[in-house]
C-alpha positions in Angstrom: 0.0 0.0 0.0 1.5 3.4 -0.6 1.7 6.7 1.2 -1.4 8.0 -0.5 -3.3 5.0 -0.1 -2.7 4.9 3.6 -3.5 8.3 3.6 -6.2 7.8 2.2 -7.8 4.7 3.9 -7.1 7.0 7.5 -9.2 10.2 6.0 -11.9 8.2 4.2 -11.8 5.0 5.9 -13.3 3.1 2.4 -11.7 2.7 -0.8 -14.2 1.3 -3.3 -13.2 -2.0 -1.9 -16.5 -3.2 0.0 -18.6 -1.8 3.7 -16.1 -1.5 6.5 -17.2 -2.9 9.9 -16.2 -2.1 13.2 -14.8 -5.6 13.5 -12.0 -4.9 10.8 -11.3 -1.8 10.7 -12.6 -0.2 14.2 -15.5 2.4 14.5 -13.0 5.2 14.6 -11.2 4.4 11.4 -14.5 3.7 9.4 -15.8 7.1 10.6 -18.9 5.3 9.7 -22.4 5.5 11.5 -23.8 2.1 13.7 -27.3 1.1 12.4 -28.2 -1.2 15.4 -31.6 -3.7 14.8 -31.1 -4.1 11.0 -33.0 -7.3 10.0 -30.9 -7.7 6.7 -34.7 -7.3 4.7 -35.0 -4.7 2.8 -38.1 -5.2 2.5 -38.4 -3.8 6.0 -36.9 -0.5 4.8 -38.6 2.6 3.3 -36.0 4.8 1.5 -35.8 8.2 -0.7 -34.4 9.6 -3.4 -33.6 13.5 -4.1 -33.2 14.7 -7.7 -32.1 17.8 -9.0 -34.5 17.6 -12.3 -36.5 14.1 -13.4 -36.1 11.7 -16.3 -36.2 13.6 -18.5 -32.1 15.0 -17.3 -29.7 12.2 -18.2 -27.8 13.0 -15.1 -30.9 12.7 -13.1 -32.2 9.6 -15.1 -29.4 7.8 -14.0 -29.5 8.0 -10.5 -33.4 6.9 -10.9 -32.5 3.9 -12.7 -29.9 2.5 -9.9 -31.9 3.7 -7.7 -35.1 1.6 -9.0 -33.0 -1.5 -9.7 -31.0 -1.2 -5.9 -34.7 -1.3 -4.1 -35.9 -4.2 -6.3 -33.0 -5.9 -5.8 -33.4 -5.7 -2.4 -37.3 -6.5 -2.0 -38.2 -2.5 -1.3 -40.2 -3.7 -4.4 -43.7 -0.9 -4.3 -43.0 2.7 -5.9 -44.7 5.9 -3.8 -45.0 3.4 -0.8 -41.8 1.3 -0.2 -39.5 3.6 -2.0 -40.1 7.4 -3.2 -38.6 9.5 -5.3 -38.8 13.5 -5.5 -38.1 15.3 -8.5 -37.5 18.9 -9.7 -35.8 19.4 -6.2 -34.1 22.7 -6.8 -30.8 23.9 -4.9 -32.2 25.6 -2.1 -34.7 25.3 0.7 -36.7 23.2 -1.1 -34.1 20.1 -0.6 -34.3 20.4 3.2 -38.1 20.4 3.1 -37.9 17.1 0.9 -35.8 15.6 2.7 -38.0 16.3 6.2 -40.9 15.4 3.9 -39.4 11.9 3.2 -38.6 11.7 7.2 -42.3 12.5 8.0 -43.5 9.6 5.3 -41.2 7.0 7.0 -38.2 7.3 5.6 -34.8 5.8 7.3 -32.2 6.3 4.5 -32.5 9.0 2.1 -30.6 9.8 -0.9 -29.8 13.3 -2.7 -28.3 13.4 -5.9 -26.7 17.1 -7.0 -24.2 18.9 -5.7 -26.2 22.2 -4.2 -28.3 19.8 -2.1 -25.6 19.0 0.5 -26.2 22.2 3.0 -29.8 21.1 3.2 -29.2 17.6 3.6 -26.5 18.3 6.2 -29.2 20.7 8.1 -31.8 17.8 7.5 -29.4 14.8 9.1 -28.8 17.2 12.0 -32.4 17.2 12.5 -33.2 14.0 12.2 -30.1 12.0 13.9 -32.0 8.4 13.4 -31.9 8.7 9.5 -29.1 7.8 7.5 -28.3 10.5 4.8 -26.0 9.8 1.3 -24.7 12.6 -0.8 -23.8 12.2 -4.5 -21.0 14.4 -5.4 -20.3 16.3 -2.0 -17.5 17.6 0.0 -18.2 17.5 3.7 -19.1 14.6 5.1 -15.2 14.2 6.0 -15.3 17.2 7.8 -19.1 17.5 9.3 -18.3 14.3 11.2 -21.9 13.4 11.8 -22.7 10.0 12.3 -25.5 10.2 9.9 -24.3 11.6 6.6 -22.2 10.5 4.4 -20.7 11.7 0.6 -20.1 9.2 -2.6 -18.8 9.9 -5.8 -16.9 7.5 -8.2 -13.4 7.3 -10.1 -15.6 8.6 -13.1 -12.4 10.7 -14.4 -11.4 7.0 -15.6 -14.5 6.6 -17.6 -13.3 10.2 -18.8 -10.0 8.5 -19.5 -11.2 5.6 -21.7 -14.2 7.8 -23.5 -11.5 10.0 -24.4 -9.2 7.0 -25.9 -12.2 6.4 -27.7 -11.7 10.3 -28.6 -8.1 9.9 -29.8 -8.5 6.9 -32.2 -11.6 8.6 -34.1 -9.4 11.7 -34.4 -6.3 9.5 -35.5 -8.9 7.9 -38.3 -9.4 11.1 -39.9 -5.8 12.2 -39.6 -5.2 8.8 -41.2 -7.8 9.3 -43.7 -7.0 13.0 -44.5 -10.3 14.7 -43.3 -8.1 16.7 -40.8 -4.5 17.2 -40.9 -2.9 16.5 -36.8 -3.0 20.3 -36.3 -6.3 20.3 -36.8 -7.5 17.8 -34.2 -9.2 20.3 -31.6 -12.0 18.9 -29.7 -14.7 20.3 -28.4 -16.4 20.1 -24.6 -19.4 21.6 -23.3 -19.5 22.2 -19.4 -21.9 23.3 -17.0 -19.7 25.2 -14.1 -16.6 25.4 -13.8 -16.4 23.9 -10.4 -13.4 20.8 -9.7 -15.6 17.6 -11.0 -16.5 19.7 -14.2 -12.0 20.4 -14.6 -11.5 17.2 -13.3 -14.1 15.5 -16.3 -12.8 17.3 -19.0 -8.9 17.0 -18.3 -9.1 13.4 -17.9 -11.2 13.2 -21.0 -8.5 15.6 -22.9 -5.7 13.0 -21.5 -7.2 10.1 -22.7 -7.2 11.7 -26.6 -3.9 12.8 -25.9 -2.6 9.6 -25.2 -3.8 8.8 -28.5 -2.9 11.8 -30.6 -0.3 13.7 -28.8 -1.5 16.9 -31.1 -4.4 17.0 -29.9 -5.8 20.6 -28.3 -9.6 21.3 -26.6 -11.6 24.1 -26.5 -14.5 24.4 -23.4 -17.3 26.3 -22.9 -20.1 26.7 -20.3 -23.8 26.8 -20.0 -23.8 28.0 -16.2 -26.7 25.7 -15.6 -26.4 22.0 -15.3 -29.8 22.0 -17.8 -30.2 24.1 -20.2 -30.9 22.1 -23.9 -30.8 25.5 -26.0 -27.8 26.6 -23.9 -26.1 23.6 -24.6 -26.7 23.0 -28.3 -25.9 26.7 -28.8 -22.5 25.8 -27.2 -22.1 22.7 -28.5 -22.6 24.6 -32.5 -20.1 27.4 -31.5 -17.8 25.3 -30.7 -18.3 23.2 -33.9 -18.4 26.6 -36.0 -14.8 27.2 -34.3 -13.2 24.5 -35.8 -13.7 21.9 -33.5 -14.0 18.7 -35.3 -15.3 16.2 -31.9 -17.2 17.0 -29.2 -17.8 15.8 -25.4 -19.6 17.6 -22.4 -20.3 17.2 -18.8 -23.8 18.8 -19.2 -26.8 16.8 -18.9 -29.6 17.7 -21.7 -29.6 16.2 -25.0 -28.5 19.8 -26.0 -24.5 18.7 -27.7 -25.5 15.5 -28.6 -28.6 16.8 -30.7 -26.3 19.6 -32.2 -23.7 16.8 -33.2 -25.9 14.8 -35.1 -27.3 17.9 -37.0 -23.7 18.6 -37.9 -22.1 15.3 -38.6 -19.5 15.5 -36.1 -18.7 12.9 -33.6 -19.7 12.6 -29.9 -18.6 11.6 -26.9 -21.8 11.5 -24.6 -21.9 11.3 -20.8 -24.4 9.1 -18.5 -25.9 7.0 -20.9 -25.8 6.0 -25.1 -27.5 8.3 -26.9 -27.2 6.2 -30.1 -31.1 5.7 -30.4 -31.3 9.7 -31.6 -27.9 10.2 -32.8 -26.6 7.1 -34.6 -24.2 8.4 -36.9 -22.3 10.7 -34.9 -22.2 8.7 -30.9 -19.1 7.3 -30.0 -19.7 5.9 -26.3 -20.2 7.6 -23.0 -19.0 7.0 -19.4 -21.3 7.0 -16.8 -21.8 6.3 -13.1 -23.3 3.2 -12.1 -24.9 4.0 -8.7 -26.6 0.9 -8.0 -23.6 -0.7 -6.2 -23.4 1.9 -3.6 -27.3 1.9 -3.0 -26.8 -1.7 -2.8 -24.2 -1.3 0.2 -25.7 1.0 1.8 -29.4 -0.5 1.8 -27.5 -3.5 2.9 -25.9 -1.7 5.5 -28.5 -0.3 7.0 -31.1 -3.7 7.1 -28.1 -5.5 8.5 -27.0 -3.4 11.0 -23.1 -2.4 9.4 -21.5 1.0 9.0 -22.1 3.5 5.9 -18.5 4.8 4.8 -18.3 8.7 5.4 -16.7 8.8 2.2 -17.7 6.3 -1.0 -15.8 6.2 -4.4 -17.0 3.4 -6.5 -14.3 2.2 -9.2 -13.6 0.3 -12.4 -13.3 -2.9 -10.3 -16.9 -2.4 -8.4 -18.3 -2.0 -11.7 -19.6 2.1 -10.6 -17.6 3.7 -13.4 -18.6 2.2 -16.7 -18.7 2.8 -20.6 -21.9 1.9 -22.7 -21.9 0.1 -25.5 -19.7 1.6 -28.5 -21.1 2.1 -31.7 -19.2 0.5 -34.3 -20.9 2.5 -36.9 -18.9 5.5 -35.9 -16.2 4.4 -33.6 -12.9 3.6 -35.0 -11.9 0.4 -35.7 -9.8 -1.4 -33.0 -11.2 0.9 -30.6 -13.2 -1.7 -28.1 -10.1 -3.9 -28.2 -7.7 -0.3 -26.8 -10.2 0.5 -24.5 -10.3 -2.8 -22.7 -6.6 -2.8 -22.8 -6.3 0.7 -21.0 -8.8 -0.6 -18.5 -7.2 -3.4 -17.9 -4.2 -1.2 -17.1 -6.2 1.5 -15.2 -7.1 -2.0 -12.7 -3.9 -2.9 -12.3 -2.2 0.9 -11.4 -0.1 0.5 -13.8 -1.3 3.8 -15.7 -2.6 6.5 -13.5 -4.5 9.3 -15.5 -3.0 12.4 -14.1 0.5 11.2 -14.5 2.6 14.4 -13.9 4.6 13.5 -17.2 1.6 13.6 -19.6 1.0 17.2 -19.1 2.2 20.8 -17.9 1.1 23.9 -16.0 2.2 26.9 -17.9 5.0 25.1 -19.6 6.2 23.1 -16.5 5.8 19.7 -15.3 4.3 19.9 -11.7 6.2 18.0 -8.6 3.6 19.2 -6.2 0.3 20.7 -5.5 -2.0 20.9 -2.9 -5.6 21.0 -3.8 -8.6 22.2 -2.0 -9.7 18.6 -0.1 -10.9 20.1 3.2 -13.7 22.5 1.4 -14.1 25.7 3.4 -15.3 29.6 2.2 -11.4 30.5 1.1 -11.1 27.8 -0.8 -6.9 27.1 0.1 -5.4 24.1 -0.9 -4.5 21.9 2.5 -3.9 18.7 1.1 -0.7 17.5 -0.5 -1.9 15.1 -3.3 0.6 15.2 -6.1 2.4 11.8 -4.9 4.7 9.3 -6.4 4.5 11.4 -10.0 0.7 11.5 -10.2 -2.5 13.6 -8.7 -4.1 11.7 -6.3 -7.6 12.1 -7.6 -10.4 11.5 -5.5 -7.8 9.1 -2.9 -8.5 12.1 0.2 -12.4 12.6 -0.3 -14.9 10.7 -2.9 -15.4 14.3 -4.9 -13.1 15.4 -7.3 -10.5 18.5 -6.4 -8.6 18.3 -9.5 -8.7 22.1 -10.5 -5.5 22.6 -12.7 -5.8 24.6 -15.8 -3.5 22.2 -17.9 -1.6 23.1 -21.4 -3.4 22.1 -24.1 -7.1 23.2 -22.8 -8.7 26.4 -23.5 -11.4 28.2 -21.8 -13.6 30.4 -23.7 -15.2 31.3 -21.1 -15.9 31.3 -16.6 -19.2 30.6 -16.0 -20.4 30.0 -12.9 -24.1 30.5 -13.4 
């Protein structure tokens, strides 16, 4: 185990790996919360999920679909009485009063699923200390130290990685081909805000072309808004009418995807295939698989075990995965590099935000400390450039990769 890693397992007390238990690790080191009586049935157990927007968000969709599967799984088998779901939860307020909602209608482990919603689930678990509340994409759980909430995120800037492998060999078949000459190959990516998950994404997706077609550069743009369809076709077309000849995004309408397909120029989705309405132009997309870590902690609650304060699903617990690839646009040979770069990836023998493969203003970097322990001035406090790569997501289960790296450029900073 290296430094990081022990690091690591001390701060977060999980590591993707399987439910910690006092019995192996001690209560102190899981930083977990006791859920004494379980009965191991779920069908015992009324839970809730929080969403941001509904089905018809990609981002949202996906939590509802591991969300449905995890309760059926586990016997929590009736919709609107065993298991509920609120959508169109926005950012504010609102969250705290669905989460006490939820409480009032039974509830014992609720969910939330954006990032905005943590201050109102924190207020909620400090309200209701005998539910167990889980955080998709938060910061503080590591810090709050409350017994009853708890943050989960996944390794998803490998699924970044390998969707942006899948990047570099379409580029390479059109350099190959003569469609674009190598200092043409500029890619595209729409983003919502530019917060660290958001830098995070898009770097590791830029990497993974890069490793490909060493050329390559990137454009971004943002929408401001997590959902916004016109926003993000509109960005997605300016950045085709720039010159950029593939395009990715970490925004969650059908907005770049749509404007792809109207222009002919390959995609790279994210949380789900959208091959059905764009077949000629989808590549593959990386997505979260949530279903594990609602599996765990379902489990842990009916059967009495510890939630991990900190959750970050991996390649190996099948959390971070790629759909299908469409043959019809993907280059040839590229399922067969993509399972070899996993395969690597699983073994740590490649690490995506090797220190060599890129530079800050020129330079490689020997050290950085990011922003793990989030607070309002926003100071790096945490060492995590280590053994010649960023430690992503090894000191807390969100990302705090923020680096503006050669290669990228920003057309613009919008927070929203």
């Amino acid at each position: 185990m290296s430094y990081a890693e022990k690091i690591a397992m001390s701060r977060r007390g999980f590591l993707g790996l399987g439910l910690c238990s006092a019995a192996t690790l001690g209560l102190a080191a899981c930083g977990g919360s006791s859920t004494e009586g379980g009965s191991g049935d779920g069908s015992a157990l009324k839970v809730g999920l929080i969403c941001l927007h509904d089905e018809n968000s990609t981002y949202d969709l996906n939590f509802i679909k591991a969300f449905k599967t995890a309760c059926q799984d586990a016997g929590i088998k009736q919709e609107g009485t065993d298991f509920l779901i609120k959508t169109g939860i926005p950012e504010s307020n609102e969250c705290y009063d669905a989460a006490a909602e939820l409480v009032d209608a039974g509830c014992k482990l609720i969910f939330a699923d954006s990032f905005g919603h943590e201050d109102y689930i924190i207020q909620a678990a400090k309200e209701f200390p005998e539910v167990q509340f889980c955080h998709a994409t938060g910061t503080k759980a590591h810090t709050e130290k409350l017994p009853n909430y708890h943050n989960a995120f996944a390794a998803i800037y490998e699924g970044r990685f390998l969707a942006g492998v899948a990047a570099g060999l379409k580029l390479k078949e059109m350099i190959d081909a003569g469609t674009i000459t190598a200092d043409k190959a500029k890619m595209g990516y729409v983003g919502a805000f530019t917060y660290a998950e958001v830098i995070s994404g898009y770097t590791s997706f830029f990497l993974g072309a890069k490793s490909i077609v060493p050329e390559v550069t990137m454009e971004v743009t943002f929408t401001g808004t997590w959902y916004d369809q016109a926003l993000e076709q509109e960005g997605a077309t300016k950045l085709i009418n720039s010159g950029c000849v593939l395009i990715s995004q970490h925004a969650d309408s059908m907005g770049a995807p749509n404007a792809c397909e109207n222009a002919g120029v390959p995609n790279v989705s994210y949380n789900g295939s959208t091959v059905d309405s764009c077949p000629n132009t989808f590549i593959v997309s990386s997505r979260i698989n949530w279903a594990p870590y609602y599996t765990d902690c379902i489990n842990a609650v009916t059967g009495g075990k510890e939630i991990p304060v900190d959750y970050t699903g991996t390649l190996k617990t099948e959390s971070v995965q790629l759909t299908e690839l469409n043959e019809k646009v993907a280059a040839k040979g590229t399922q067969e590099k993509i399972d070899e770069v996993k395969g690597q990836l699983e073994a740590g023998t490649l690490h995506v935000f090797d220190t060599k493969t890129f530079t800050v203003d020129g330079k490689e970097l020997t050290s950085y400390k990011a922003d793990v322990d989030s607070d309002a001035n926003m100071e790096g406090d945490t060492e995590v450039i280590i053994d010649g790569y960023f430690h992503e997501s090894e000191f807390r289960s969100a990302p705090y990769f923020d680096l503006q790296i050669d290669g990228i450029k920003l057309l613009d900073t919008n927070f929203g």
